[in-house]
Backbone as CSV, one residue per row, in Angstrom:
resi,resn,N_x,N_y,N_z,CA_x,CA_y,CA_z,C_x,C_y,C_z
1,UNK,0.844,-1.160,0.000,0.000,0.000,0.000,0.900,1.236,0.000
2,UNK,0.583,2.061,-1.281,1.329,3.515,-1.170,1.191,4.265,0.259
3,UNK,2.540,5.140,0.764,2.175,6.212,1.531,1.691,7.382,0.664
4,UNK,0.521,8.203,1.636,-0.105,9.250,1.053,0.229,10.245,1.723
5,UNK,0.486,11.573,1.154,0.850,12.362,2.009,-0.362,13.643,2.257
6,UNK,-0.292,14.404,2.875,-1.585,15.255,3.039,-1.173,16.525,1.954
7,UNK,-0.141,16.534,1.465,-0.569,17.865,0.382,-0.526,17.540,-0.959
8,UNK,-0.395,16.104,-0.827,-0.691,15.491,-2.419,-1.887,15.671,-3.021
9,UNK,-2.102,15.783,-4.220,-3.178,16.404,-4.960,-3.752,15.025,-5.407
10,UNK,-5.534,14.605,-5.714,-5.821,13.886,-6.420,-6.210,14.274,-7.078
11,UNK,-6.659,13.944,-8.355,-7.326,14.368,-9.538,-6.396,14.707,-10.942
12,UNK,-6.649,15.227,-11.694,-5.788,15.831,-13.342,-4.135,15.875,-12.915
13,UNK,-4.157,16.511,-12.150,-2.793,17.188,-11.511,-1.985,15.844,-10.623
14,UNK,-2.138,14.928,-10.543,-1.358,13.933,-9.660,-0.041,13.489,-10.174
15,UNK,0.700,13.543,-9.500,2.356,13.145,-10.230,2.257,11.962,-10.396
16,UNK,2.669,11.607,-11.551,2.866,10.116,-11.783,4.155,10.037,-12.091
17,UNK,4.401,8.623,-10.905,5.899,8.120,-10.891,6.169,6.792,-11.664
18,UNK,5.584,6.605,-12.167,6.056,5.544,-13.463,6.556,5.838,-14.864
19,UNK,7.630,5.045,-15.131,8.031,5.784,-16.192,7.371,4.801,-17.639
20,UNK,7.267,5.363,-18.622,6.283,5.447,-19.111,8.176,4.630,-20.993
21,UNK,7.650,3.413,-20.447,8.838,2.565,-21.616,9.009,2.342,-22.939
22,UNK,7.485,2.681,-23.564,7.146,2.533,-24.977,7.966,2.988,-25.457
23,UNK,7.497,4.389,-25.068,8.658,5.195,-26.652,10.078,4.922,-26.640
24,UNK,10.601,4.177,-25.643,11.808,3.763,-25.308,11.785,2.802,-26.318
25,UNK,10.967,1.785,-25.751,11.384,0.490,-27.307,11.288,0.936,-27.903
26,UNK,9.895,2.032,-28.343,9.984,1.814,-29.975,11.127,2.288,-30.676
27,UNK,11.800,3.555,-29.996,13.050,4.303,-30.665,14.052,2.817,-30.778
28,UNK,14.457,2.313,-29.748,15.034,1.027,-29.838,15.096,0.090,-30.924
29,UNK,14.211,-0.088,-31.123,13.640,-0.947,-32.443,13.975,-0.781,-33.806
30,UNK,13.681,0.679,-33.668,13.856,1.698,-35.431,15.065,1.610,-35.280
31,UNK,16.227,1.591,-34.420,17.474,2.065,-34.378,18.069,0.921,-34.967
32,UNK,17.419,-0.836,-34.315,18.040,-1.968,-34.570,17.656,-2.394,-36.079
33,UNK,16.357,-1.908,-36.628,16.089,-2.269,-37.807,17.227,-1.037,-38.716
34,UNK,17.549,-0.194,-38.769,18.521,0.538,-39.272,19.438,0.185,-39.524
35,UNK,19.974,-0.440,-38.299,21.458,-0.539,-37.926,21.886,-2.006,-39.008
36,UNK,20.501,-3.067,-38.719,20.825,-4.299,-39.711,20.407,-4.436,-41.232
37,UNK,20.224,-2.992,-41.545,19.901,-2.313,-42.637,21.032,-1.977,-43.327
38,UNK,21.824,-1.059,-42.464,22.654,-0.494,-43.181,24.303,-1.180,-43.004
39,UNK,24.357,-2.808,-42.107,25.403,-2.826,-42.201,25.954,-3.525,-43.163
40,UNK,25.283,-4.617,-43.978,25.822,-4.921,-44.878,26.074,-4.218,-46.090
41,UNK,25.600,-3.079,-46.178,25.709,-2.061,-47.072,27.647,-1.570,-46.923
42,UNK,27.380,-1.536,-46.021,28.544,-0.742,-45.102,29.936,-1.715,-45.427
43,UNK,29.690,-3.269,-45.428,30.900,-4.017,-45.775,30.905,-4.423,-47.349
44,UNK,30.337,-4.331,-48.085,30.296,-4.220,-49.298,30.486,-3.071,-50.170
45,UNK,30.372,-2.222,-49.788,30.417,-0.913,-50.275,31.669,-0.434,-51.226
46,UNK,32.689,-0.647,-50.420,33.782,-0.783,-51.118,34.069,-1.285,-52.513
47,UNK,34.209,-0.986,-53.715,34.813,-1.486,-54.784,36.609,-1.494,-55.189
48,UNK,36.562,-2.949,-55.061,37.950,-3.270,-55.330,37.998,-3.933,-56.604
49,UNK,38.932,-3.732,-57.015,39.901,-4.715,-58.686,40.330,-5.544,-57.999
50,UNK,40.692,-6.751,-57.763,41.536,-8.097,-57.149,42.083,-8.225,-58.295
51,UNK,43.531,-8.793,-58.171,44.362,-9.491,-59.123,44.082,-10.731,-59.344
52,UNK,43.981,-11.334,-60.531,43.987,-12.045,-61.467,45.226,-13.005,-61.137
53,UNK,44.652,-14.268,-60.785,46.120,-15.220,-60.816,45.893,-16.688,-61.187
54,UNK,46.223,-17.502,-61.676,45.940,-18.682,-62.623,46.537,-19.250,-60.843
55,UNK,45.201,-20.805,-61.067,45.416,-21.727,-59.930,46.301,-22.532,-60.045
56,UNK,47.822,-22.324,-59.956,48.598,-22.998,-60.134,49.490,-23.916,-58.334
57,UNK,49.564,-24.775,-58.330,50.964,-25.296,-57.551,51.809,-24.436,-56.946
58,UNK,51.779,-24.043,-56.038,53.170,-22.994,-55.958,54.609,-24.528,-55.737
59,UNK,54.168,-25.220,-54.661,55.252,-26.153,-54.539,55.010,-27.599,-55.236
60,UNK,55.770,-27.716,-55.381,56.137,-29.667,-56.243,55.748,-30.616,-55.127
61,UNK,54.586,-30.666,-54.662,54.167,-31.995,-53.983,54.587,-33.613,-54.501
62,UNK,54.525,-33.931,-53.722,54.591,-35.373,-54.352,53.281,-36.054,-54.556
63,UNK,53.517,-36.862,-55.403,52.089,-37.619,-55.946,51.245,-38.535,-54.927
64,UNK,50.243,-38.565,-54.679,50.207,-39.632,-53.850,49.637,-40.860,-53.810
65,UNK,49.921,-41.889,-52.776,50.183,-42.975,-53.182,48.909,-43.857,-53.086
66,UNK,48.475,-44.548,-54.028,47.042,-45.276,-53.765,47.482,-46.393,-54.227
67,UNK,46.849,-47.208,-52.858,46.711,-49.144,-52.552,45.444,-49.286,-52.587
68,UNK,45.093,-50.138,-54.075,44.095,-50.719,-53.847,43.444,-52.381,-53.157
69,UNK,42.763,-52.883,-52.519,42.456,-53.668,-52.212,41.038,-54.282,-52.598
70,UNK,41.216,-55.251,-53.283,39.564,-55.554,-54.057,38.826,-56.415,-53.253
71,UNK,37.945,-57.239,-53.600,36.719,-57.697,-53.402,37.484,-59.074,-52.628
72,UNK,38.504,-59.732,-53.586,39.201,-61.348,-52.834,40.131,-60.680,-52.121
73,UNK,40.572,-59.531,-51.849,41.444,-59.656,-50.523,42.966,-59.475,-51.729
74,UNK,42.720,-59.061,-52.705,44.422,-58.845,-53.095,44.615,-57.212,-53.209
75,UNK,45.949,-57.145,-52.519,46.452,-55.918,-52.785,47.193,-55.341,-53.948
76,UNK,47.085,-54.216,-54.298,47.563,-53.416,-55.791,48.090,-52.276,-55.079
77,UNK,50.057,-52.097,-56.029,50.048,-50.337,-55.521,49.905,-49.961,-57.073
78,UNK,49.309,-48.731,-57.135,48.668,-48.129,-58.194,47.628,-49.280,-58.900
79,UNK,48.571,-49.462,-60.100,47.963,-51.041,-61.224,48.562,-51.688,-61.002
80,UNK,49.608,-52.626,-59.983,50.524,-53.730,-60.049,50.134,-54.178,-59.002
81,UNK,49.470,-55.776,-59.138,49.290,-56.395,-57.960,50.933,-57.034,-56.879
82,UNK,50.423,-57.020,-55.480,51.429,-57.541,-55.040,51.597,-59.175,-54.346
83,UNK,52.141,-59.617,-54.451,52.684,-60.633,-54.234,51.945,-61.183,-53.082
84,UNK,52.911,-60.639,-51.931,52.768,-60.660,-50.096,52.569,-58.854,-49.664
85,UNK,52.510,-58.985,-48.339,52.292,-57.826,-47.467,53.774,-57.310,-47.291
86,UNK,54.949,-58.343,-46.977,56.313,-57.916,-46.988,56.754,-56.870,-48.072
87,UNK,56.127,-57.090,-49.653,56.487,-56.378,-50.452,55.703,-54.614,-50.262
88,UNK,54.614,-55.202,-49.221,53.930,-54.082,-49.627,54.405,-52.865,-48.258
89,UNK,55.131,-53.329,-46.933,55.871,-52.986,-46.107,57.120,-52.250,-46.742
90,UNK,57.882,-53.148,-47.673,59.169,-52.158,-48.300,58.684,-51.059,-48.815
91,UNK,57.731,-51.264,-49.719,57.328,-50.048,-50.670,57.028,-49.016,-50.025
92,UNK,56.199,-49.060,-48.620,55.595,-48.270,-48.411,56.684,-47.859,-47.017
93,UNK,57.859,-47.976,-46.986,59.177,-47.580,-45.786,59.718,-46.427,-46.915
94,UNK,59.683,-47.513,-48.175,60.356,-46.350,-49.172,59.484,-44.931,-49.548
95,UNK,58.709,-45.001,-49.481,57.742,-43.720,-49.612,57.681,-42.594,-48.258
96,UNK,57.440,-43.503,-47.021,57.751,-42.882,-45.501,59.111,-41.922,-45.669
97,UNK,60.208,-42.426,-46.371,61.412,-42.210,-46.401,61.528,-40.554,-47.368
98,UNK,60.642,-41.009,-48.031,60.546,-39.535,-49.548,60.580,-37.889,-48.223
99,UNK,60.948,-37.218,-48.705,60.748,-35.289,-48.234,59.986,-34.909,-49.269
100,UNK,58.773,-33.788,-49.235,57.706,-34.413,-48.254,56.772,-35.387,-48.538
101,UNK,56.666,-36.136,-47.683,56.187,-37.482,-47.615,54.786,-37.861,-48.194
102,UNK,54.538,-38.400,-49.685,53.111,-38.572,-49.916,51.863,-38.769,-49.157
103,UNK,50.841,-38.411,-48.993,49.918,-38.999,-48.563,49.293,-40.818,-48.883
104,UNK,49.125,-41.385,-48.391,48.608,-42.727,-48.815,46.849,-42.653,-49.196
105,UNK,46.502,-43.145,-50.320,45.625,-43.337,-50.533,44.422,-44.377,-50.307
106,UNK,43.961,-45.160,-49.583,43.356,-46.472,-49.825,42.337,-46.712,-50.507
107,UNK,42.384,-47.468,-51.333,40.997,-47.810,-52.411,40.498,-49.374,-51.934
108,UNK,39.368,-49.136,-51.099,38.943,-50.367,-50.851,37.697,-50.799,-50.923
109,UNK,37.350,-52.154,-51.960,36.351,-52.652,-53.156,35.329,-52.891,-51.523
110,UNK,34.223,-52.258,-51.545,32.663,-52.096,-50.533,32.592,-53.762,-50.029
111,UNK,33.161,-54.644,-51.036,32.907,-56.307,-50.818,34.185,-56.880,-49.952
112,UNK,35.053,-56.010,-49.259,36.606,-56.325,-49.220,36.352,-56.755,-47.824
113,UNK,36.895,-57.762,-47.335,36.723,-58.025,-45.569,37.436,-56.857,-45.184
114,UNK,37.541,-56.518,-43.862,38.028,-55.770,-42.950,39.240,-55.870,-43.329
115,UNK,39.817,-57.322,-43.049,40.715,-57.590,-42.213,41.863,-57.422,-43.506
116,UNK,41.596,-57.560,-44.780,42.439,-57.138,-46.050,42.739,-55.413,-45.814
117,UNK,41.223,-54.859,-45.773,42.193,-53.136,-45.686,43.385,-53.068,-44.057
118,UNK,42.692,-54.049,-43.607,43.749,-53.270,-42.227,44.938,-53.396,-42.286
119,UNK,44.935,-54.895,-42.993,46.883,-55.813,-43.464,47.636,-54.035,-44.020
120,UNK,46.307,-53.310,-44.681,46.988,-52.344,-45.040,47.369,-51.166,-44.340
121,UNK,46.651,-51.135,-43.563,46.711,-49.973,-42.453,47.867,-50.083,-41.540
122,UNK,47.856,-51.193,-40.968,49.176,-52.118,-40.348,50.456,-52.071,-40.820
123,UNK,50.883,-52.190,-42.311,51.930,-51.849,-43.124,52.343,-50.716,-43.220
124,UNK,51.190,-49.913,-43.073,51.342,-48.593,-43.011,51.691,-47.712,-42.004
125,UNK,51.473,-48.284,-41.170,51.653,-48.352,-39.520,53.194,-48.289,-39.329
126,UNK,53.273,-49.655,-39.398,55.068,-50.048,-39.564,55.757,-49.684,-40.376
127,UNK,55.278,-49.046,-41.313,56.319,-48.251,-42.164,56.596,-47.085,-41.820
128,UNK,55.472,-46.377,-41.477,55.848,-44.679,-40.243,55.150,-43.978,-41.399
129,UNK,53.921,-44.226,-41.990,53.868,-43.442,-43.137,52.588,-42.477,-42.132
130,UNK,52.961,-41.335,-42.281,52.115,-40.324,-41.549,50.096,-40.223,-41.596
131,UNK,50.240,-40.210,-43.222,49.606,-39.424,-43.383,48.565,-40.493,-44.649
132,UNK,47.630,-40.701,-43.595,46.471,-42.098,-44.178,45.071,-41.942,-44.938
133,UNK,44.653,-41.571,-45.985,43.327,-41.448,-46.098,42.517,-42.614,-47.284
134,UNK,41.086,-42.490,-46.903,40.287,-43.718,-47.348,39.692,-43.087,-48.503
135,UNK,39.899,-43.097,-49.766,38.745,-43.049,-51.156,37.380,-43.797,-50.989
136,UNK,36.616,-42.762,-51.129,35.169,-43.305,-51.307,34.687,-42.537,-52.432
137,UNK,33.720,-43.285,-52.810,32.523,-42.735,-53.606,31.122,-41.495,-53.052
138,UNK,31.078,-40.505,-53.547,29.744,-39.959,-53.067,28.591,-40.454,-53.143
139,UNK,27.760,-40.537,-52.012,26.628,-40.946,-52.166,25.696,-40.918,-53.578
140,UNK,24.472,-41.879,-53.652,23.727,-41.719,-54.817,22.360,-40.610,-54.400
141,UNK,21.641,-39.932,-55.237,21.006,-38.786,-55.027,19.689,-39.351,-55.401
């Protein structure tokens, strides 16, 4: 319950102590619709010429290296099937060995057991080759 005091006025004339917030938002509002109005204006605005440069290589990477493994479990580096896993251990010490060091590729047939890509992963392992990735296909649409 308010205190009342005895020379407070009722009627037309009464002070009102609430502050009165509308026009607060609304100025608020106009300011934020402005502001996300005009800022992309503001980072685009600018016109620049960019130079022109053909997508070339700057450095001589090395090629990298893809083992395929098919459907029966035989391994291929590039198109040349291999023998054993021993051969496929040298090859791939000798590549570990290259500056800078190819990436490995694996190509492995959707029908291939596990346990054929891992012989490869494993070789790869023991050879110290860093840097491992799996070829797939993109999904169908």
């Amino acid at each position: 319950m308010p205190i009342r005091y005895a020379s407070q006025q009722e009627g037309d004339d009464a002070l009102i102590a609430e502050i009165n917030t509308t026009p607060l938002v609304d100025v608020m509002l106009v300011l934020l619709i402005i502001f996300l109005i005009t800022i992309p204006v503001v980072n685009s605005s600018i016109a620049v010429a960019l130079p022109r440069e053909q997508n070339a290589r700057q450095n001589a990477e090395q090629e990298n290296v893809i083992v395929t493994v098919d459907a029966q479990g035989a391994i291929y580096w590039f198109e040349t099937p291999l023998p054993d896993d021993g051969t496929l251990t040298e090859l791939l010490k000798k590549t570990a060995a290259m500056q800078p060091q190819p990436e490995l590729h694996i190509r492995g047939d959707v029908r291939a057991d596990y346990e054929s890509v891992g012989r490869v992963v494993l070789a790869a392992q023991q050879a110290g080759v860093a840097r491992v990735g799996f070829l797939t296909e993109p999904p169908r649409r």
